[in-house]
C-alpha positions in Angstrom: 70.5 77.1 120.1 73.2 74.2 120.4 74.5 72.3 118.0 76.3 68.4 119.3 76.3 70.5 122.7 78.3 73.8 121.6 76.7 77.0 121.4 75.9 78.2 118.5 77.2 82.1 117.4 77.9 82.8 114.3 74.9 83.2 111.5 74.3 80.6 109.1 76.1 77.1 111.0 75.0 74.6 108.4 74.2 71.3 110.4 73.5 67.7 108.7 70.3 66.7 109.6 71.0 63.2 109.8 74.1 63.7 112.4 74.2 66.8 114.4 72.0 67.2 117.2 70.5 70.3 117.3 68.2 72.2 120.4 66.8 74.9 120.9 65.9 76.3 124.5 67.3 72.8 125.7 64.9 70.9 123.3 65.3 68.8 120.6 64.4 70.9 117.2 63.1 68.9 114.2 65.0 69.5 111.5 63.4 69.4 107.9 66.5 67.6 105.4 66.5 69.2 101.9 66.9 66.9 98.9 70.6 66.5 97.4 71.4 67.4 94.2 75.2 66.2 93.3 77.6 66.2 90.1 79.9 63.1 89.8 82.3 63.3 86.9 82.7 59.4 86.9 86.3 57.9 86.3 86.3 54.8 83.8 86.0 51.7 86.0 83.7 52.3 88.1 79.9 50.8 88.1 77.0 53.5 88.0 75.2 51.3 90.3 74.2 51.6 94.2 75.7 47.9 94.7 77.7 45.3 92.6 79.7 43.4 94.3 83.4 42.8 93.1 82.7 46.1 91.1 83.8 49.8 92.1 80.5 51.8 91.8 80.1 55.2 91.9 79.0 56.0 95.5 82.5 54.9 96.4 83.4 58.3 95.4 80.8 59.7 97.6 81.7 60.6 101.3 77.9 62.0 102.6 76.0 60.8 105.1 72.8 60.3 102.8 71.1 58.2 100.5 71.2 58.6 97.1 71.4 57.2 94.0 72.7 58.0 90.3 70.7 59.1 87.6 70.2 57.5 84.7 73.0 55.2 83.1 77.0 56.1 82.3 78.7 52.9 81.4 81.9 51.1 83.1 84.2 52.1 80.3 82.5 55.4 79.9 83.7 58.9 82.4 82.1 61.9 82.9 79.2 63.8 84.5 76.8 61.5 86.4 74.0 63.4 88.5 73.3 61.7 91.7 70.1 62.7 93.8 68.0 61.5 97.0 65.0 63.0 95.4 62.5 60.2 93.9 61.1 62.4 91.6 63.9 64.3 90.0 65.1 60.4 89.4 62.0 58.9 87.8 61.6 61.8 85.4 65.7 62.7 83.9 65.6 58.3 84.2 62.7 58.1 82.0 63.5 57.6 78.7 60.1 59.5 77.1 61.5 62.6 79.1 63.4 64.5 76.8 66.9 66.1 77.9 69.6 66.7 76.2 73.0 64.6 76.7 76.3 65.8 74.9 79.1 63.4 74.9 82.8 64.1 73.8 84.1 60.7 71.8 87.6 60.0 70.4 87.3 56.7 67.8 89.9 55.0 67.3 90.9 55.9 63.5 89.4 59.6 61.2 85.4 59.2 61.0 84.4 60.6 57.4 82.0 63.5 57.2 79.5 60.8 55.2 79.8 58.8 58.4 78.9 61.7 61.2 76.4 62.7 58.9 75.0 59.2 58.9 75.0 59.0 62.7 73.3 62.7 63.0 70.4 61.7 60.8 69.8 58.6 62.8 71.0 55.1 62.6 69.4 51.9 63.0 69.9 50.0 66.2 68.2 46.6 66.7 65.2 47.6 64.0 64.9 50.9 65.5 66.1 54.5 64.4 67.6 56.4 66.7 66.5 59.7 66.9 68.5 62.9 65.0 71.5 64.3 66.9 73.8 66.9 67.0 77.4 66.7 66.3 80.2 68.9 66.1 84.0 67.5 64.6 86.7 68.9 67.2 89.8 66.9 64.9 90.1 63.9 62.5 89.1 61.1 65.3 87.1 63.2 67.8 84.0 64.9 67.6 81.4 66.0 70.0 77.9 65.0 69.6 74.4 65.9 71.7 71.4 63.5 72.0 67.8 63.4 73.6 67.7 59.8 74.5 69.8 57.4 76.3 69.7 53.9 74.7 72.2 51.3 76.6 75.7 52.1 75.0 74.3 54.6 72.0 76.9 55.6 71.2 79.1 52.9 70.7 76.7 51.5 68.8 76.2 54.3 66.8 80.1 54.4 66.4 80.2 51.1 65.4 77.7 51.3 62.6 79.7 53.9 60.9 82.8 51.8 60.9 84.4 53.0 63.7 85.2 52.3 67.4 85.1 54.2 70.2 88.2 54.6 72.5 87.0 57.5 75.2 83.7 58.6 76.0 83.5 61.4 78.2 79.9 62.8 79.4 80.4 66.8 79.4 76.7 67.8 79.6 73.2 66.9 81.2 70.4 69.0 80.4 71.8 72.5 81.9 74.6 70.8 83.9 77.8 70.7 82.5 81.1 69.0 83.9 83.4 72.4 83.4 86.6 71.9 85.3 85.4 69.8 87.9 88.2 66.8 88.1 87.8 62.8 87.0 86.6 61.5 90.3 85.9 64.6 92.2 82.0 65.6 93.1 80.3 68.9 93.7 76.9 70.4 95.1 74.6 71.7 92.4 74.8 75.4 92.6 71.5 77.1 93.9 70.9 78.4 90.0 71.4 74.7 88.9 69.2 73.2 91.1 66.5 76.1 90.4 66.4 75.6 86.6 66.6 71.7 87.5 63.7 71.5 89.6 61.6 73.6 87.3 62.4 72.0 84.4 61.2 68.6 85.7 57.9 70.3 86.9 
């Protein structure tokens, strides 16, 4: 086997399907291209969109020689963990709002957010005549707490910030589903790791 011409000799040569020509006893071998399962974490700025122009978007941070797209929404102002995919499927059903997945965001307000107010927000506020749905939140100091959601309305939680009085000044997206950020650096991407991708793909099932 030959891989752009060079022999191939050591076990397990990745290739990309969509540059390296690959044969095999002189022929050309037909290469089936896995789906691409990618964690973003998204710097503030930048558009979580596949084209806007005068806007930085997302796939500018991006260097692979595929399609794909961004799941779901993480607005401009907003950073963190954005998944981006080339399956269809995997991007219909985490976009979806009826699909519940969890969503944990870390939020610093601008000014102490009473415990009245947090538990307010948990319990479900209204937004445009409709209740959002019970969440999860943890206080990490005076003006900063972490909180966990199963639905994704446009800007939640500054809304939901808002409501209560406050404002929010960072919002950092730490956790999708099973995915979390961890250590991975503002601006930097990664490959879903083979257990990720396992428990991703069977949760969407």
């Amino acid at each position: 086997m030959t891989v752009n011409g060079e022999p191939v000799t050591v076990l397990g040569t990745r290739v990309d399907p969509g540059h390296d020509q690959v044969r095999v006893d002189g022929q050309p071998a037909s290469i089936k291209a896995d789906n691409v399962y990618i964690v973003l974490n998204k710097p503030e700025g930048y558009v979580t969109s596949c084209d806007h122009p005068g806007e930085k978007i997302v796939l500018d941070l991006v260097d692979i020689n595929r399609r794909i797209f961004p799941v779901g929404r993480l607005d401009k102002d907003s950073s963190g963990l954005l998944l981006l995919t080339d399956d269809g499927r995997i991007h219909h059903r985490l976009s979806h709002p009826s699909f519940d997945h969890e969503k944990e965001y870390d939020v610093t307000v601008d000014k102490p957010l009473t415990a009245g107010a947090l538990e307010k927000m948990a319990r479900g506020v209204a937004l445009k005549g409709t209740r959002t749905r019970s969440a999860r939140i943890k206080r990490v100091s005076p003006a900063r707490f972490k909180i966990t959601l199963q639905e994704g309305r446009n800007r939640q939680v500054r809304r939901m910030v808002r409501k209560v009085g406050g404002r929010v000044i960072r919002l950092n997206r730490v956790r999708v589903a099973h995915i979390r950020l961890g250590k991975l650096k503002t601006g930097q991407w990664r490959y879903l790791s083979d257990v990720e991708r396992k428990r991703l793909l069977e949760f969407v099932k």
